[in-house]
PDB file with SEQRES, HELIX, SHEET and CRYST1 records, atoms N, CA, C and O in Angstrom:
SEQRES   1 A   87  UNK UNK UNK UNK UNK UNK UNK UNK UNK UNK UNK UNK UNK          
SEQRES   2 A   87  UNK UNK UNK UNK UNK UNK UNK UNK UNK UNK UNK UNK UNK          
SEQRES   3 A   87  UNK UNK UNK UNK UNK UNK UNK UNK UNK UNK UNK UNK UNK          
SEQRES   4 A   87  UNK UNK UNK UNK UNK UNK UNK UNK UNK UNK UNK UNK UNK          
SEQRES   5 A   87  UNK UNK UNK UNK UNK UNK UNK UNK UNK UNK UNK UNK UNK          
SEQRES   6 A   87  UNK UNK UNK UNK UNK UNK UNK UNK UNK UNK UNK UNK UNK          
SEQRES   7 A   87  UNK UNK UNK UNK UNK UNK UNK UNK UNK                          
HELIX    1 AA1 UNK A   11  UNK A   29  1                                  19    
HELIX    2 AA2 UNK A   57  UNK A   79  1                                  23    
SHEET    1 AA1 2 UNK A  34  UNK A  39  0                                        
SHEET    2 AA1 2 UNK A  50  UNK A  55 -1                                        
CRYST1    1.000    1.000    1.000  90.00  90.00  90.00 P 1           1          
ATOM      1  N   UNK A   1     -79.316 130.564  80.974  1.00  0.00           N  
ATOM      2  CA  UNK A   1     -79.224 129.583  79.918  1.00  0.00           C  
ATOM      3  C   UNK A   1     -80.608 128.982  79.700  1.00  0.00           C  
ATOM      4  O   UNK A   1     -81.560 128.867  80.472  1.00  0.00           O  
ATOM      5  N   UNK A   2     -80.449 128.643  78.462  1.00  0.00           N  
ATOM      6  CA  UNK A   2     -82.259 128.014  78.176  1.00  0.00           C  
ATOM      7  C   UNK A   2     -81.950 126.607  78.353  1.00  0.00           C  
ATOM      8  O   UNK A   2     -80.926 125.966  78.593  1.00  0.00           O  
ATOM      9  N   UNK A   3     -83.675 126.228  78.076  1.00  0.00           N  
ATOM     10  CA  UNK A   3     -83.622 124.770  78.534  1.00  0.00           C  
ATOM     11  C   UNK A   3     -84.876 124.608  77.821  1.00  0.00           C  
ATOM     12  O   UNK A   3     -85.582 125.612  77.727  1.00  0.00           O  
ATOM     13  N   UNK A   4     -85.400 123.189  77.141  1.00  0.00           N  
ATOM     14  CA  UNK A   4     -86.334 123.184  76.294  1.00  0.00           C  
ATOM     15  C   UNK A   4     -87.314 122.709  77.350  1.00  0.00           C  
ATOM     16  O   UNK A   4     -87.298 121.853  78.235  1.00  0.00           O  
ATOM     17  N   UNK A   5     -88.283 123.728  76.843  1.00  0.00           N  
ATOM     18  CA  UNK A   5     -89.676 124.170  78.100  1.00  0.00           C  
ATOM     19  C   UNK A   5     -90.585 124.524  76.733  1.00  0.00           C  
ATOM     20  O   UNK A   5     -90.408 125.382  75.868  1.00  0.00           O  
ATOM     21  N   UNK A   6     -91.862 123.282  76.931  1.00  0.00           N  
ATOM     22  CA  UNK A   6     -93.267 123.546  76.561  1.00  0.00           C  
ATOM     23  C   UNK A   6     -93.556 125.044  76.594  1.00  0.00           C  
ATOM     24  O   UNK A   6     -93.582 125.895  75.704  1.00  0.00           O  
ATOM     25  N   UNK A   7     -93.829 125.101  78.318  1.00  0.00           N  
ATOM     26  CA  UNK A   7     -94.241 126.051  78.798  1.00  0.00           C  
ATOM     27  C   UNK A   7     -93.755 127.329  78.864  1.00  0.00           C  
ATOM     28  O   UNK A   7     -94.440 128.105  79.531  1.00  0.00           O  
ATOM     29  N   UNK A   8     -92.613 127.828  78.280  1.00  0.00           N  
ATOM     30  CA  UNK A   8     -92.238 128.610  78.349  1.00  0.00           C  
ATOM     31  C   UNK A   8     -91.833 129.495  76.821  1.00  0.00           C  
ATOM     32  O   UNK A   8     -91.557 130.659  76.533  1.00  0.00           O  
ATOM     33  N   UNK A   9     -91.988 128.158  76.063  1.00  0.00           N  
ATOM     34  CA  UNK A   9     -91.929 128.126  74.462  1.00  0.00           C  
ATOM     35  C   UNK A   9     -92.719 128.793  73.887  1.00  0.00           C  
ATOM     36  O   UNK A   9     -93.906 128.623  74.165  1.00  0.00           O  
ATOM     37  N   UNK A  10     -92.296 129.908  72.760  1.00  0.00           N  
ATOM     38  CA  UNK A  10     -93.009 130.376  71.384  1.00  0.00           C  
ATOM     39  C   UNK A  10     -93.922 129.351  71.169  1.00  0.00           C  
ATOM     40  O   UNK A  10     -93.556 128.231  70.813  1.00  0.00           O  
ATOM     41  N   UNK A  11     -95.509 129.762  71.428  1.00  0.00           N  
ATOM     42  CA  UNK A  11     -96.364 128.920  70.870  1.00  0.00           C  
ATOM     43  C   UNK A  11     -96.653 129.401  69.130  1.00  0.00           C  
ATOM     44  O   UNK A  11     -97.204 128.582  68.394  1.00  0.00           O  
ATOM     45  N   UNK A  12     -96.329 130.460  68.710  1.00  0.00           N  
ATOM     46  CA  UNK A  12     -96.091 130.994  67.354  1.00  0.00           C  
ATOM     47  C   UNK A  12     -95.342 130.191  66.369  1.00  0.00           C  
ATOM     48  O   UNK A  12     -95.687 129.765  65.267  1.00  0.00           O  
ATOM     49  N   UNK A  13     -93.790 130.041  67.287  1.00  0.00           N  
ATOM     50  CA  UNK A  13     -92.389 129.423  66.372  1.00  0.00           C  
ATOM     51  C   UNK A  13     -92.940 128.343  66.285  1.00  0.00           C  
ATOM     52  O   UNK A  13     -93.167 127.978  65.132  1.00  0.00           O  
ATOM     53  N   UNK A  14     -93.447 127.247  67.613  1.00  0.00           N  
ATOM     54  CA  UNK A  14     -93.209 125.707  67.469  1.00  0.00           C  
ATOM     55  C   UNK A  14     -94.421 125.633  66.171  1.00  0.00           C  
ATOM     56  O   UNK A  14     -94.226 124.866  65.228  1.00  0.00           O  
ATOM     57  N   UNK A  15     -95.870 126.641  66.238  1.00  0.00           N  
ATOM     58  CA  UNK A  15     -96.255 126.010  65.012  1.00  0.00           C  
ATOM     59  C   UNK A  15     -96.362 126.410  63.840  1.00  0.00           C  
ATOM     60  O   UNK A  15     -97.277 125.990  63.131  1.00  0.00           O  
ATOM     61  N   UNK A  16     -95.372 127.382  63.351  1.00  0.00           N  
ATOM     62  CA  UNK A  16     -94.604 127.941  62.128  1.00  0.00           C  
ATOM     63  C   UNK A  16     -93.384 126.101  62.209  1.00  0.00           C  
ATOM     64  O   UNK A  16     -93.248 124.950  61.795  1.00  0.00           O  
ATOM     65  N   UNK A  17     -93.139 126.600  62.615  1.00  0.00           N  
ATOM     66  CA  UNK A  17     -92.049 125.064  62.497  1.00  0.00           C  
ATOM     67  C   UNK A  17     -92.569 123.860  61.942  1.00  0.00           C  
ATOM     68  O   UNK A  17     -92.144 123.289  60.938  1.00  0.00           O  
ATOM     69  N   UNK A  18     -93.882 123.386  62.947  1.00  0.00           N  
ATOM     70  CA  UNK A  18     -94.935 121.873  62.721  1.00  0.00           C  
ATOM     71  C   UNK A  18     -95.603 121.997  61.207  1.00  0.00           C  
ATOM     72  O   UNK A  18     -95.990 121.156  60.395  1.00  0.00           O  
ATOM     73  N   UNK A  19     -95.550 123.594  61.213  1.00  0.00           N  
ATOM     74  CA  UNK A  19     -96.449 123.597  59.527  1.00  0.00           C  
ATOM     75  C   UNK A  19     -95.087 123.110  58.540  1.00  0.00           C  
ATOM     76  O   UNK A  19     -95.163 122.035  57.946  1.00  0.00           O  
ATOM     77  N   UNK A  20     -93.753 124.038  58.400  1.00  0.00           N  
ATOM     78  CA  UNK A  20     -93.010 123.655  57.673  1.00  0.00           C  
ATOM     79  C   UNK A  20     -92.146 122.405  57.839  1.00  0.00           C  
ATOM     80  O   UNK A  20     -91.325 122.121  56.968  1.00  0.00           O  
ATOM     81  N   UNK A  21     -92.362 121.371  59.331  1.00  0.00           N  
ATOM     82  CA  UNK A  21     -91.913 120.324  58.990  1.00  0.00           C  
ATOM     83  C   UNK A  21     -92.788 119.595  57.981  1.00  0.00           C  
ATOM     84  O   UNK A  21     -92.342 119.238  56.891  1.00  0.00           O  
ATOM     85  N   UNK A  22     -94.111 119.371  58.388  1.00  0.00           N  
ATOM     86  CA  UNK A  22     -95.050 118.976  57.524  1.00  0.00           C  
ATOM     87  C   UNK A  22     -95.216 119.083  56.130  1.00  0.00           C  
ATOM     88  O   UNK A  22     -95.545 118.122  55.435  1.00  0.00           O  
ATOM     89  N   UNK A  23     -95.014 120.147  55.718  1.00  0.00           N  
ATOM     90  CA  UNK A  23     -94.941 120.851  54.467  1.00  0.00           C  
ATOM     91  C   UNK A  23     -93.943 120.399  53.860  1.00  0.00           C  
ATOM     92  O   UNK A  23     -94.254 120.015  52.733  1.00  0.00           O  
ATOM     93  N   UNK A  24     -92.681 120.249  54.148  1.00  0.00           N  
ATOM     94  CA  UNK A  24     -91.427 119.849  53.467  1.00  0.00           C  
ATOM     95  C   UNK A  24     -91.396 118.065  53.480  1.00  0.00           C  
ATOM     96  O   UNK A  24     -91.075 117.407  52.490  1.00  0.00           O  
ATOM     97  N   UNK A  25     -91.690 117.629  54.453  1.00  0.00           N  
ATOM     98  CA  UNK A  25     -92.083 116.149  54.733  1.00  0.00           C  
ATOM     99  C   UNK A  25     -93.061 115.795  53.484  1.00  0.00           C  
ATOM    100  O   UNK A  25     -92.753 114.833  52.781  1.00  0.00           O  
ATOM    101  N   UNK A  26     -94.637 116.803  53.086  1.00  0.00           N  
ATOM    102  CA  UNK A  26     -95.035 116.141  51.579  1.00  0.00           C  
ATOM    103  C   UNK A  26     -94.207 116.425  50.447  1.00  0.00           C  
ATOM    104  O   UNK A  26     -94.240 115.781  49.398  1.00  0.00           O  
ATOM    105  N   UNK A  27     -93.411 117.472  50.699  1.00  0.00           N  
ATOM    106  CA  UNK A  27     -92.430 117.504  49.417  1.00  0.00           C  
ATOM    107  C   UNK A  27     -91.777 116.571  49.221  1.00  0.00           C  
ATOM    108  O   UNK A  27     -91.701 116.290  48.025  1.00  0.00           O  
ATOM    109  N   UNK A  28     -91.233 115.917  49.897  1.00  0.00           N  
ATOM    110  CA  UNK A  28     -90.193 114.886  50.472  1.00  0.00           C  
ATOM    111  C   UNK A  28     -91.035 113.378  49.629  1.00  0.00           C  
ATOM    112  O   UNK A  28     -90.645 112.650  48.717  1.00  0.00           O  
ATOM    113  N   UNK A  29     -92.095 113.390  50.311  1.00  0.00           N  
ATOM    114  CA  UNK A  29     -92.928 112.302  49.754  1.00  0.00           C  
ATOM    115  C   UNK A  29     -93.360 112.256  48.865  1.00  0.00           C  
ATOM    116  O   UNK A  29     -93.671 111.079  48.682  1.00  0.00           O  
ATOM    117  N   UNK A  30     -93.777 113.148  47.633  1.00  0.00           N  
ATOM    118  CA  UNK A  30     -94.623 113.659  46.867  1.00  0.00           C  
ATOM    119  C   UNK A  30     -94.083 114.400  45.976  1.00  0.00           C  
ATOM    120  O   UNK A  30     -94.791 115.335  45.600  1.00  0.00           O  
ATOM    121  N   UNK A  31     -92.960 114.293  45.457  1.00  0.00           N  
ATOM    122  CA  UNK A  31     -92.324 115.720  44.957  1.00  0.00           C  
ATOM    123  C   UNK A  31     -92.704 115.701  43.783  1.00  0.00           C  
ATOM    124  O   UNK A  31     -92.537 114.785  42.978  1.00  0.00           O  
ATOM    125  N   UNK A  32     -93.509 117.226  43.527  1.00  0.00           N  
ATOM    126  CA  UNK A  32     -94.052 117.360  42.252  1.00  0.00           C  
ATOM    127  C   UNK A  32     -92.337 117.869  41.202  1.00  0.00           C  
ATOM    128  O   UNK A  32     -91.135 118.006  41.429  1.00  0.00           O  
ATOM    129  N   UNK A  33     -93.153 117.965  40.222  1.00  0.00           N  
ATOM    130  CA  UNK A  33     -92.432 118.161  38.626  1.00  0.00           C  
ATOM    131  C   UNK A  33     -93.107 119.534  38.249  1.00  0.00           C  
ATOM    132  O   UNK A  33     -94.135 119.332  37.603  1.00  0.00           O  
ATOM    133  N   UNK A  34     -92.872 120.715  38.431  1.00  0.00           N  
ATOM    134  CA  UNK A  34     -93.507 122.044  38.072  1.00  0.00           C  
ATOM    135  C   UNK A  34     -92.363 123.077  37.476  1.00  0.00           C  
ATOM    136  O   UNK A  34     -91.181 123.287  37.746  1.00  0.00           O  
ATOM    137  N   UNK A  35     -93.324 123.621  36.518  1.00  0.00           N  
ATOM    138  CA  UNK A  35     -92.217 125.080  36.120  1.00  0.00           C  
ATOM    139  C   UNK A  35     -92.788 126.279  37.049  1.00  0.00           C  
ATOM    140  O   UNK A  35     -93.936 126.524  37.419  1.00  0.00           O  
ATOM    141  N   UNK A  36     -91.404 127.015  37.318  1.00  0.00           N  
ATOM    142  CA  UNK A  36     -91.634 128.426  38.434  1.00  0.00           C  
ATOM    143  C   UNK A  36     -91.712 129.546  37.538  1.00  0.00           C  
ATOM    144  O   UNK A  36     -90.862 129.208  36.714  1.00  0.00           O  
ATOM    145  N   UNK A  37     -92.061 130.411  37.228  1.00  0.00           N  
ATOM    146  CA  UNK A  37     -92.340 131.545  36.658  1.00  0.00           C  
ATOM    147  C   UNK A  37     -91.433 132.632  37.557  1.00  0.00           C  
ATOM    148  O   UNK A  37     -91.888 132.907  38.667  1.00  0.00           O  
ATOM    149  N   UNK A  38     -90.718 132.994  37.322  1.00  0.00           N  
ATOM    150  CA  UNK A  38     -89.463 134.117  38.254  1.00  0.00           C  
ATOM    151  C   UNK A  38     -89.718 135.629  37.156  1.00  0.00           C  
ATOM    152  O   UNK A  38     -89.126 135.571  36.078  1.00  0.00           O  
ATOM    153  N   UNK A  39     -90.522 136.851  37.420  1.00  0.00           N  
ATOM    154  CA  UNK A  39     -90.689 138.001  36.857  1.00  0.00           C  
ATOM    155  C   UNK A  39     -89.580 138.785  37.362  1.00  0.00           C  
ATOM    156  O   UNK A  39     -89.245 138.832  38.546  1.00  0.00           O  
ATOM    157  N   UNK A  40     -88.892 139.550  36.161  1.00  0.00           N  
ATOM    158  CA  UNK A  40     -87.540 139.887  36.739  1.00  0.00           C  
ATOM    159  C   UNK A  40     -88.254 141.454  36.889  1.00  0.00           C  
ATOM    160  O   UNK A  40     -89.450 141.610  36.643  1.00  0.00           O  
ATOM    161  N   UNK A  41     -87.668 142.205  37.176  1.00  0.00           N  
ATOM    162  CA  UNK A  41     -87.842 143.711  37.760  1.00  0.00           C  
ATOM    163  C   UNK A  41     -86.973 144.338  36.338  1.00  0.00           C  
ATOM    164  O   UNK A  41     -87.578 144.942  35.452  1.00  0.00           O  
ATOM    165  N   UNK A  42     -85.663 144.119  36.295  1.00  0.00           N  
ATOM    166  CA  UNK A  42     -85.637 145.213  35.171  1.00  0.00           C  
ATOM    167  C   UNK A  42     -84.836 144.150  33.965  1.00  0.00           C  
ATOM    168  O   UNK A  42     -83.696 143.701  33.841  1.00  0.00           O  
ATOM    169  N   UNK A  43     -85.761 144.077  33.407  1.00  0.00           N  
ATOM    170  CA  UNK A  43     -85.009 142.874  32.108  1.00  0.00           C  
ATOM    171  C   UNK A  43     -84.467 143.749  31.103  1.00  0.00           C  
ATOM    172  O   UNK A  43     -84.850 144.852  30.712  1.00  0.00           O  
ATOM    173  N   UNK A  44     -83.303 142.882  30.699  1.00  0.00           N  
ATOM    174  CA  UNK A  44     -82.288 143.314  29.946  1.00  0.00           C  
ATOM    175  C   UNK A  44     -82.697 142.946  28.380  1.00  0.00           C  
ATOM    176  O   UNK A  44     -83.251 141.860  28.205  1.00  0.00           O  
ATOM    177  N   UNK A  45     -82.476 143.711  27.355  1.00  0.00           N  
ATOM    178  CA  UNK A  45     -82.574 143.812  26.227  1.00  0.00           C  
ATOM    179  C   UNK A  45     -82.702 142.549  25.317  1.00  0.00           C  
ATOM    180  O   UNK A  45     -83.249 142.509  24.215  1.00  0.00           O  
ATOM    181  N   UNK A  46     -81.907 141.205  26.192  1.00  0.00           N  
ATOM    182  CA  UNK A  46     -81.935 139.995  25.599  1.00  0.00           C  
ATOM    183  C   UNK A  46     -82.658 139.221  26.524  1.00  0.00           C  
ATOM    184  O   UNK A  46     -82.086 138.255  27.029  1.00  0.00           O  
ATOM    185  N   UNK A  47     -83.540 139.418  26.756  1.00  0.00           N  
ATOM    186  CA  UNK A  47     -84.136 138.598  27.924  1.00  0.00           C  
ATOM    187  C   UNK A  47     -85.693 138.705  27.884  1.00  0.00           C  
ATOM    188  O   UNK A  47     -86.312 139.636  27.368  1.00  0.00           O  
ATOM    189  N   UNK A  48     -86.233 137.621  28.500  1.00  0.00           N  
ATOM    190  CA  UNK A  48     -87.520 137.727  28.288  1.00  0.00           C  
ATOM    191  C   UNK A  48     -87.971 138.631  30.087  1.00  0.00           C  
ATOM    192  O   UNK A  48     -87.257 138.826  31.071  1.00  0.00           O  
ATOM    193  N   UNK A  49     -89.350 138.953  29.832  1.00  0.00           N  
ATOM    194  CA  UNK A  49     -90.045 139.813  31.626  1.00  0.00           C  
ATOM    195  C   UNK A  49     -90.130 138.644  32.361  1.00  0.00           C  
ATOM    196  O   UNK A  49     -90.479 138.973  33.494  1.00  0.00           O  
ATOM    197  N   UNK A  50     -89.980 137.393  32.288  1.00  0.00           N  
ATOM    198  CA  UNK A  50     -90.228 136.379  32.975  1.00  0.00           C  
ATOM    199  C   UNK A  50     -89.269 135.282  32.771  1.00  0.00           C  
ATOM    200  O   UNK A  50     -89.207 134.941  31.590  1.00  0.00           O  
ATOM    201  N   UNK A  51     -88.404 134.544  33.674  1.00  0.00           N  
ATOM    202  CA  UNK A  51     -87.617 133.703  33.735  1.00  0.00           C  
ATOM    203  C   UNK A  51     -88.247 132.260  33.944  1.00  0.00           C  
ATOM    204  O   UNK A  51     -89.338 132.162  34.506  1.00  0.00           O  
ATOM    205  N   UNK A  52     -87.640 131.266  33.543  1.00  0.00           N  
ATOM    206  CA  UNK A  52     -88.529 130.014  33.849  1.00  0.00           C  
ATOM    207  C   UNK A  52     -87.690 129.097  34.464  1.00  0.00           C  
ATOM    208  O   UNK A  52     -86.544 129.138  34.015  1.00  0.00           O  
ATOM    209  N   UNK A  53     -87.938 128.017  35.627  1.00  0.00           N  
ATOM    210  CA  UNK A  53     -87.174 127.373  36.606  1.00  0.00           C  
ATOM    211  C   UNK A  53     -88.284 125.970  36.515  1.00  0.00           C  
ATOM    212  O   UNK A  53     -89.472 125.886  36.829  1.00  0.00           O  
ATOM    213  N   UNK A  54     -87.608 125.248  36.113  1.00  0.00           N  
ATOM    214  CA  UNK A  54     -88.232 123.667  35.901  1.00  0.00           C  
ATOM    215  C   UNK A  54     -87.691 122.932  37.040  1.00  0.00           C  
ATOM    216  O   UNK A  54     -86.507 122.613  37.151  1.00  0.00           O  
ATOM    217  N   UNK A  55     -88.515 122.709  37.785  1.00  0.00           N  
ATOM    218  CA  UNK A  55     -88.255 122.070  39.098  1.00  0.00           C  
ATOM    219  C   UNK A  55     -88.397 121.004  38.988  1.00  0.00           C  
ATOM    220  O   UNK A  55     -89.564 120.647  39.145  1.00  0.00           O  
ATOM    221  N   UNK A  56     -87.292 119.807  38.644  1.00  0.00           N  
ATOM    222  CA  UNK A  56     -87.628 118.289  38.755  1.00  0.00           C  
ATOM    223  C   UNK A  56     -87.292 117.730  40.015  1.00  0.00           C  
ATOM    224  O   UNK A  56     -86.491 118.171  40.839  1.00  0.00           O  
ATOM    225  N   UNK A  57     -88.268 116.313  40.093  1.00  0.00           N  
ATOM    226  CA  UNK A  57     -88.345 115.544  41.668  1.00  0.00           C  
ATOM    227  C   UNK A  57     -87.134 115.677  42.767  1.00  0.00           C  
ATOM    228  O   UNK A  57     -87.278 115.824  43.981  1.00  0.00           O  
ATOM    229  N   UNK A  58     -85.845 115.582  42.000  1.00  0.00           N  
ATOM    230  CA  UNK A  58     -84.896 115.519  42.898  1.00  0.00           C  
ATOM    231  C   UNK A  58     -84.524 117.266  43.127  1.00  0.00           C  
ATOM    232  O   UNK A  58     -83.817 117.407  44.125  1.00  0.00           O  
ATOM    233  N   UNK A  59     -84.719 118.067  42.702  1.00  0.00           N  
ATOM    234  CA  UNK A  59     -84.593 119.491  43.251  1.00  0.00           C  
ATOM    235  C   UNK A  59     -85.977 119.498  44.371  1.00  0.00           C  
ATOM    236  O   UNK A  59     -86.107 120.057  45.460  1.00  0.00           O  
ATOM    237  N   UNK A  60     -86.717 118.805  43.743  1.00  0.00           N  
ATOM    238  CA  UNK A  60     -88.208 119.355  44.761  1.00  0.00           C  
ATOM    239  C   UNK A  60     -87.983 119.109  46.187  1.00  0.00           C  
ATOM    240  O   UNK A  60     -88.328 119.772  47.165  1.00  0.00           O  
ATOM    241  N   UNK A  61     -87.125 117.668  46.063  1.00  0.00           N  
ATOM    242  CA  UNK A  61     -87.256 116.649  46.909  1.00  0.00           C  
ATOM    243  C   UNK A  61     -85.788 117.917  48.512  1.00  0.00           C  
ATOM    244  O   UNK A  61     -85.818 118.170  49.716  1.00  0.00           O  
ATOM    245  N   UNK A  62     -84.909 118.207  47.390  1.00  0.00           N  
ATOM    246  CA  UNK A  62     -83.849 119.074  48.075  1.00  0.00           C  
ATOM    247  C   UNK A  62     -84.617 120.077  48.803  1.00  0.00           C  
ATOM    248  O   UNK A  62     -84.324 120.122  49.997  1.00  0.00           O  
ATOM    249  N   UNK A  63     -85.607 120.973  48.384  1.00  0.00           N  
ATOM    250  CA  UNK A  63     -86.200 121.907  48.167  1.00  0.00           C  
ATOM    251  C   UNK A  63     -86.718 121.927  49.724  1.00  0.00           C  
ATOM    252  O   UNK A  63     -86.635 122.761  50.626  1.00  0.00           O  
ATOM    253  N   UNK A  64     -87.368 120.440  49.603  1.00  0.00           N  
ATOM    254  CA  UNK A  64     -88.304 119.773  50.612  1.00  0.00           C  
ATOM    255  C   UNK A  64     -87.530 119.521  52.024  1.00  0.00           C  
ATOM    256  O   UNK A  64     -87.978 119.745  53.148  1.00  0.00           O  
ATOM    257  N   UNK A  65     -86.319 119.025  51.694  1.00  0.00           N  
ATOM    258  CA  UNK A  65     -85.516 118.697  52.549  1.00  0.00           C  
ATOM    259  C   UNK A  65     -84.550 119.812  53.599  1.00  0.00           C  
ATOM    260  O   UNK A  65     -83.855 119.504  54.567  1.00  0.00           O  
ATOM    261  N   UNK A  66     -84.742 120.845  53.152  1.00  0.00           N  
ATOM    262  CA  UNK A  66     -84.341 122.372  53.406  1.00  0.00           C  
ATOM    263  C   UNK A  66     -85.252 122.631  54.551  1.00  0.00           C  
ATOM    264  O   UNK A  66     -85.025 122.797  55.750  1.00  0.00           O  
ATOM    265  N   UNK A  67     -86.661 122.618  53.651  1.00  0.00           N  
ATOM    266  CA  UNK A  67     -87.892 123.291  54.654  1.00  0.00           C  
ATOM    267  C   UNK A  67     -87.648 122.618  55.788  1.00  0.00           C  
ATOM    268  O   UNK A  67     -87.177 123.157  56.790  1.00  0.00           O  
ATOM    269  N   UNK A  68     -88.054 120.988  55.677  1.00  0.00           N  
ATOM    270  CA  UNK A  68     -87.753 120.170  56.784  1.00  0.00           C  
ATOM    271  C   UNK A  68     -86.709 120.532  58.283  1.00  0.00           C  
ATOM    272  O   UNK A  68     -86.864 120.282  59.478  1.00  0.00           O  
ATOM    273  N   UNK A  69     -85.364 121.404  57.301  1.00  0.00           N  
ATOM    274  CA  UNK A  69     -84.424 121.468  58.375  1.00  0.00           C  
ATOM    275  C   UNK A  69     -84.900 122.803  58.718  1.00  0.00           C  
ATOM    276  O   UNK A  69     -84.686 122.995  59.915  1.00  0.00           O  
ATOM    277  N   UNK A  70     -85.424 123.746  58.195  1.00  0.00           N  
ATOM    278  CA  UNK A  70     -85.577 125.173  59.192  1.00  0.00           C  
ATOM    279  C   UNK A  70     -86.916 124.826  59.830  1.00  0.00           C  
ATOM    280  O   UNK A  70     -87.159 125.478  60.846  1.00  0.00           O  
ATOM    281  N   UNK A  71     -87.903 123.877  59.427  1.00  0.00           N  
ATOM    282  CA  UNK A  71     -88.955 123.819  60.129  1.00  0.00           C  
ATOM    283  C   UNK A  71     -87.986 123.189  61.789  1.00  0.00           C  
ATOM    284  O   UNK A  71     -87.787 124.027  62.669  1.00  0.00           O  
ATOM    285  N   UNK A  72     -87.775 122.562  61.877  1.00  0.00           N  
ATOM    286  CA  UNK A  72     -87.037 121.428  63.290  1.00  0.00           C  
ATOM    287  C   UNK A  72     -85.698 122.749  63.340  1.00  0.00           C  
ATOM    288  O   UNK A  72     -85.159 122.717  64.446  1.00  0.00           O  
ATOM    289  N   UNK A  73     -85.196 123.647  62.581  1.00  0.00           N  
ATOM    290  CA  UNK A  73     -84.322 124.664  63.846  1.00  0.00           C  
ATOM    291  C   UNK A  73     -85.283 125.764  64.455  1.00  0.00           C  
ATOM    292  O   UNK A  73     -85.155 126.233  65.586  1.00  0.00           O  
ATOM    293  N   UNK A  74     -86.081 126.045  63.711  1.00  0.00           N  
ATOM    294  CA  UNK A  74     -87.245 127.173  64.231  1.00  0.00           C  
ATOM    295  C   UNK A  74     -88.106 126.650  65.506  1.00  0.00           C  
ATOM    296  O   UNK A  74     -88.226 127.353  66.510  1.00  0.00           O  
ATOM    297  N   UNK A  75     -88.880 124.958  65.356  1.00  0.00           N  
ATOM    298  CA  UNK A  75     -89.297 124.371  66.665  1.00  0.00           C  
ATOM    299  C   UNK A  75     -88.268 124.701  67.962  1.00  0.00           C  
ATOM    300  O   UNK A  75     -88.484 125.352  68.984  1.00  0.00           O  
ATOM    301  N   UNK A  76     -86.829 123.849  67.416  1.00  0.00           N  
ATOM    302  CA  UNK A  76     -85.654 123.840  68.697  1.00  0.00           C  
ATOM    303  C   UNK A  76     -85.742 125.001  69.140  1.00  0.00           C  
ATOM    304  O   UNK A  76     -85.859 125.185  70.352  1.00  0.00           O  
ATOM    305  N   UNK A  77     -85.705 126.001  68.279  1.00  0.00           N  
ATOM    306  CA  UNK A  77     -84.966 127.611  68.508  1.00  0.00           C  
ATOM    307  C   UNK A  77     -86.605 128.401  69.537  1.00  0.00           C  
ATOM    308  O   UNK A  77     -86.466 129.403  70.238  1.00  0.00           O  
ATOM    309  N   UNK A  78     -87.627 127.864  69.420  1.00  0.00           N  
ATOM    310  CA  UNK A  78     -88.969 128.308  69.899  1.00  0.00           C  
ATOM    311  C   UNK A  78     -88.901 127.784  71.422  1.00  0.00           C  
ATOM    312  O   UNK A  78     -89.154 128.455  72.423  1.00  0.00           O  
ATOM    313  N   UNK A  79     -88.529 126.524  71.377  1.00  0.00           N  
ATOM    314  CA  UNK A  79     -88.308 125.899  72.784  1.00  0.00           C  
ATOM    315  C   UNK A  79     -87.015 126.413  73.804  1.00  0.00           C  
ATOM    316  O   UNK A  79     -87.191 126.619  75.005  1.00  0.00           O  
ATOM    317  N   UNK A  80     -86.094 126.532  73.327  1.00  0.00           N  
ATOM    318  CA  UNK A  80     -84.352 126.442  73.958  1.00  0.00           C  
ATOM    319  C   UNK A  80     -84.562 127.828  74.235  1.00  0.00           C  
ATOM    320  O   UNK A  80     -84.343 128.258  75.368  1.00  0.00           O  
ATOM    321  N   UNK A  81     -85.086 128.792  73.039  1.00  0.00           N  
ATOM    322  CA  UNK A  81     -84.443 130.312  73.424  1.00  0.00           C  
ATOM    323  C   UNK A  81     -84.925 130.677  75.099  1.00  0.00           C  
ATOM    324  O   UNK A  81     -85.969 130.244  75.587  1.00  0.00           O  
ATOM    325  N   UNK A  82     -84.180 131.339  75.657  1.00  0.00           N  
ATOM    326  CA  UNK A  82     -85.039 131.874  76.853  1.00  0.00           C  
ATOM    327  C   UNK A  82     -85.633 133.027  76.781  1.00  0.00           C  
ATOM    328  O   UNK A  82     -85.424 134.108  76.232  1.00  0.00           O  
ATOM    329  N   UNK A  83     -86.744 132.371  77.730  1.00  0.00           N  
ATOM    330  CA  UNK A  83     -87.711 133.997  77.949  1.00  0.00           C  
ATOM    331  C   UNK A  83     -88.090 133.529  79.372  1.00  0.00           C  
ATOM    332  O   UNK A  83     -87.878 132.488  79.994  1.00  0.00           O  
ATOM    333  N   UNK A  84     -88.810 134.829  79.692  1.00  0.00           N  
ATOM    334  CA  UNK A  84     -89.019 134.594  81.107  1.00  0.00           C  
ATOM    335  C   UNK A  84     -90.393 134.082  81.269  1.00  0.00           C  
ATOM    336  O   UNK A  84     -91.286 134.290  80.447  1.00  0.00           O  
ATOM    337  N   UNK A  85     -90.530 133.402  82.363  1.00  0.00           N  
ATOM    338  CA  UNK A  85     -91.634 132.579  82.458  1.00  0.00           C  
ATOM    339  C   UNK A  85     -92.975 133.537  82.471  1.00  0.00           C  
ATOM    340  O   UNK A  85     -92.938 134.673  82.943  1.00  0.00           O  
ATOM    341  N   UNK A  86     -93.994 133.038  81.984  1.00  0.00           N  
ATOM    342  CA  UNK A  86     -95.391 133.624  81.903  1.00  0.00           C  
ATOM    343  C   UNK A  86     -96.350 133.485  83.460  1.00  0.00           C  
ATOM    344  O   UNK A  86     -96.770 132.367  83.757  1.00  0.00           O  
ATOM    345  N   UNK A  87     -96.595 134.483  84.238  1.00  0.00           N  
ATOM    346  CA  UNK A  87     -97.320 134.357  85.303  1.00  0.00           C  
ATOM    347  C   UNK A  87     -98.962 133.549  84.752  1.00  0.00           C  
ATOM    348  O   UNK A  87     -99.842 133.314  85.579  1.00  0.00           O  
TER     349      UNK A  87                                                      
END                                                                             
């Protein structure tokens, strides 16, 4: 069974995690107002080659709030998983 160990922890995961808590934390704070540009692969006869996604504050802010939670399960999941200790 695991047990949350520094030392024994994904030093990779915990700071893939610290970047996307961070990252979602300025979304959170900061949430911009942007359009997404989505290029479709095979567009249909009524459709334009490019889709458009208007991201307002409170989607950003969701958006943000997402990252936040896989950043803090990816840390947990870097620490808890077991591995065997490093000589």
């Amino acid at each position: 069974m695991g047990t949350l160990s520094f030392r024994t922890a994904s030093k990779p995961g915990l700071f893939l995690g610290l970047v996307m808590l961070v990252a979602g934390g300025a979304v959170i704070a900061w949430p911009p107002e942007i359009l997404v540009h989505h290029p479709t692969i095979r567009p249909s006869a009524f459709s334009e080659t490019k889709r458009v996604e208007a991201v307002t504050q409170g989607r950003a802010r969701f958006y943000g709030g997402c990252l936040v939670a896989a950043g803090v399960f990816i840390g947990l999941f870097s620490l808890y998983a077991p591995r065997h200790e490093q000589p």
